[in-house]
C-alpha positions in Angstrom: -4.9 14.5 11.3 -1.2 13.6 10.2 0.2 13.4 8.4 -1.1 16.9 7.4 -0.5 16.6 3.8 -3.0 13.9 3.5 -5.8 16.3 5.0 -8.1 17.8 2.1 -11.2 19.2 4.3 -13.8 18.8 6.4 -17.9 19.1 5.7 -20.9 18.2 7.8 -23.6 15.6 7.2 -26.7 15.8 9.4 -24.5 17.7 11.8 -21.7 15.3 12.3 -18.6 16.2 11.1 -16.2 14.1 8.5 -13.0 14.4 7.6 -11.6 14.4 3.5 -8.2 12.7 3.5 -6.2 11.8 0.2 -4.4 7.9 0.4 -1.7 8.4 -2.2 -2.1 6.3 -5.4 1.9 6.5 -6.3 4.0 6.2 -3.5 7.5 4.6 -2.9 7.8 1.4 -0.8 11.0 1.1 1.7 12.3 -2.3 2.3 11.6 -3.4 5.8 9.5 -0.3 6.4 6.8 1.8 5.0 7.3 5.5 3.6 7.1 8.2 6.2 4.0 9.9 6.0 1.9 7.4 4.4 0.3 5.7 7.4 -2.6 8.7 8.4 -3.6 8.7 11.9 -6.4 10.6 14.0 -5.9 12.1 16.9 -8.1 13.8 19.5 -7.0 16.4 22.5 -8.6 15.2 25.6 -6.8 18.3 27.3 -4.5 21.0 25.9 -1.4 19.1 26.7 -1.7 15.6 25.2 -3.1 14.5 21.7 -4.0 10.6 21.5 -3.6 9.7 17.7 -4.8 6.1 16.2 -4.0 4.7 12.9 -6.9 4.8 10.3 -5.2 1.8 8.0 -3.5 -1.3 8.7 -0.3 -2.6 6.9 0.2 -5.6 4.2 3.7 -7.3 4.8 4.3 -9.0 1.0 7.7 -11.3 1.4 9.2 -11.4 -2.1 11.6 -14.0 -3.5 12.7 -14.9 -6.8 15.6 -13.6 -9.2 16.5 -10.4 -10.8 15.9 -7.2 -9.6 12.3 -5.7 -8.5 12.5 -2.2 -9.5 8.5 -1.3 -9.4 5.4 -2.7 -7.0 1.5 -2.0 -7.8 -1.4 -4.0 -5.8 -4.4 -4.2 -7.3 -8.2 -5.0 -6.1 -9.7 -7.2 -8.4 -13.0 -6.5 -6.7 -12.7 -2.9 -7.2 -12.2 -2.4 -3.6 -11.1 1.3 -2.8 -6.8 1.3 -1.8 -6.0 5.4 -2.9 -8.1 8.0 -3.4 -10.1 10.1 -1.5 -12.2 8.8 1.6 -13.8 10.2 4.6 -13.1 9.8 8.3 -15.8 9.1 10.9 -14.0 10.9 13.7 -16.0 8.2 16.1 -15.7 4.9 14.7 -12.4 5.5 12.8 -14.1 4.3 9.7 -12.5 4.4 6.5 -15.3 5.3 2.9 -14.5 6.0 -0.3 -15.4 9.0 -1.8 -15.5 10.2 -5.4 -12.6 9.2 -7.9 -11.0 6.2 -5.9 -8.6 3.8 -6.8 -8.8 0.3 -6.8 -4.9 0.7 -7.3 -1.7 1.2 -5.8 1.0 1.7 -7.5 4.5 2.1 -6.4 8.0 2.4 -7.1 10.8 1.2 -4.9 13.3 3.9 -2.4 15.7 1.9 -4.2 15.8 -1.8 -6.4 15.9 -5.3 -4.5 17.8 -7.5 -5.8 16.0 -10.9 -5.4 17.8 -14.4 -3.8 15.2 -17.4 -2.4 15.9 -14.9 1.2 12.9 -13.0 1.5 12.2 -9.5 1.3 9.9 -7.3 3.1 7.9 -4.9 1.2 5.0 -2.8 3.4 2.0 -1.5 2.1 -0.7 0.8 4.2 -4.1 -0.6 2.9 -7.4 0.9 4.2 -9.1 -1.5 6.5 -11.0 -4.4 4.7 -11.2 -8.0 3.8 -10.3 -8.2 0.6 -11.3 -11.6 -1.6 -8.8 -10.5 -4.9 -5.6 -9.0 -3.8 -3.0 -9.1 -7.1 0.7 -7.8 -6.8 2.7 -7.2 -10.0 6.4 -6.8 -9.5 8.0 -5.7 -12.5 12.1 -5.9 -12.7 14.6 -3.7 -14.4 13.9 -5.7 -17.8 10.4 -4.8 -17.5 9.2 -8.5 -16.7 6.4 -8.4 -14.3 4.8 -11.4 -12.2 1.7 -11.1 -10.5 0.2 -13.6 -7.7 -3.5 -13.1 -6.9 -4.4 -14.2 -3.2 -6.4 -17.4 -3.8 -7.8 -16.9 0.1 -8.9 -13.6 1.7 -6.6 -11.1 2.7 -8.2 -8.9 6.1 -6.6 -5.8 6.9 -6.8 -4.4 10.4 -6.3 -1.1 11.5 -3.0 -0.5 13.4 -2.0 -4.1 12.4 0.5 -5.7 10.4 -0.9 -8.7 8.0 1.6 -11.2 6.8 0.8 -12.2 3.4 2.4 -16.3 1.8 5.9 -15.4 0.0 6.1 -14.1 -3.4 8.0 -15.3 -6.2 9.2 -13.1 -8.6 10.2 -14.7 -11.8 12.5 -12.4 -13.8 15.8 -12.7 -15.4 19.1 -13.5 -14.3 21.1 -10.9 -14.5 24.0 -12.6 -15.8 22.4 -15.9 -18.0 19.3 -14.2 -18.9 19.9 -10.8 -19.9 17.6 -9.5 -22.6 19.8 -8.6 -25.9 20.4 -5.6 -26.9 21.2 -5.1 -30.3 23.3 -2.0 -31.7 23.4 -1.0 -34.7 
């Protein structure tokens, strides 16, 4: 498995063997790319020289326009559909399945903030495998004003795929006319 990290264990069932992995519930998003060691792959030795791996989740590309700057991301199931957690491997099928104490969240914080123009910005996000039918993204900006879209169609996530998801408008404040007060006394 790999990245290792994500490894918890393995445990038989009927005499097949599954694998324990751990999807991160906080993670930070790169712009234009997603964070090393956050997309977990399988691989299997077909001879002592050469390992094959395959990715076990697919990728969410979320374009995000608007103004202000977008300091934190979370993306949210409203169907309570598993995104971090712990969830088993089927070495054969590549399967992904919850196990205990999943998320239906995943929340992040930027490697850095985006400052926001009607250019869009791409944001990655390594999703398990699924059709999802309530998809919500939050952005919240540096004066903690959030926006949050809910897909109105479904959303399928592929493994070792990249889905393209309609642009996102964040609605925050300008920095310069609509700065929140701040009073001192």
């Amino acid at each position: 498995l790999y990245p290792f990290s994500m490894y918890n264990t393995a445990f038989f069932v009927e005499n097949k063997v599954s694998y324990l992995i751990n999807l991160p519930y906080n993670t930070v998003f790169a712009e234009k790319n997603f964070v090393t060691n956050s997309n977990p792959m399988y691989g299997i030795s077909t001879d002592k020289n050469h390992i094959e791996f395959k990715n076990l989740c697919g990728i969410v590309e979320f374009q995000i326009v608007g103004q202000g700057t977008v300091k934190s991301i979370s993306i949210t199931s409203t169907e309570n559909k598993r995104l971090s957690g712990m969830f088993t491997i089927d070495p054969l099928s590549l399967e992904l399945a919850p196990y205990a104490n999943c998320s239906s969240t995943v929340g992040a914080t930027l490697d850095s903030p985006i400052t926001l123009s009607q250019t869009p910005r791409s944001i990655y996000a390594i999703l398990p495998p699924a059709t999802y039918t309530g998809l919500s993204v939050t952005t919240t900006d540096e004066w903690g004003v959030q926006t949050t879209l809910t897909a109105k169609n479904p959303i399928s996530v592929t493994r070792s795929q990249i889905t393209t998801v309609s642009k996102f408008t964040h609605n925050g404040c300008d920095i310069v006319t609509d700065k929140p007060s701040i009073f001192i006394s």
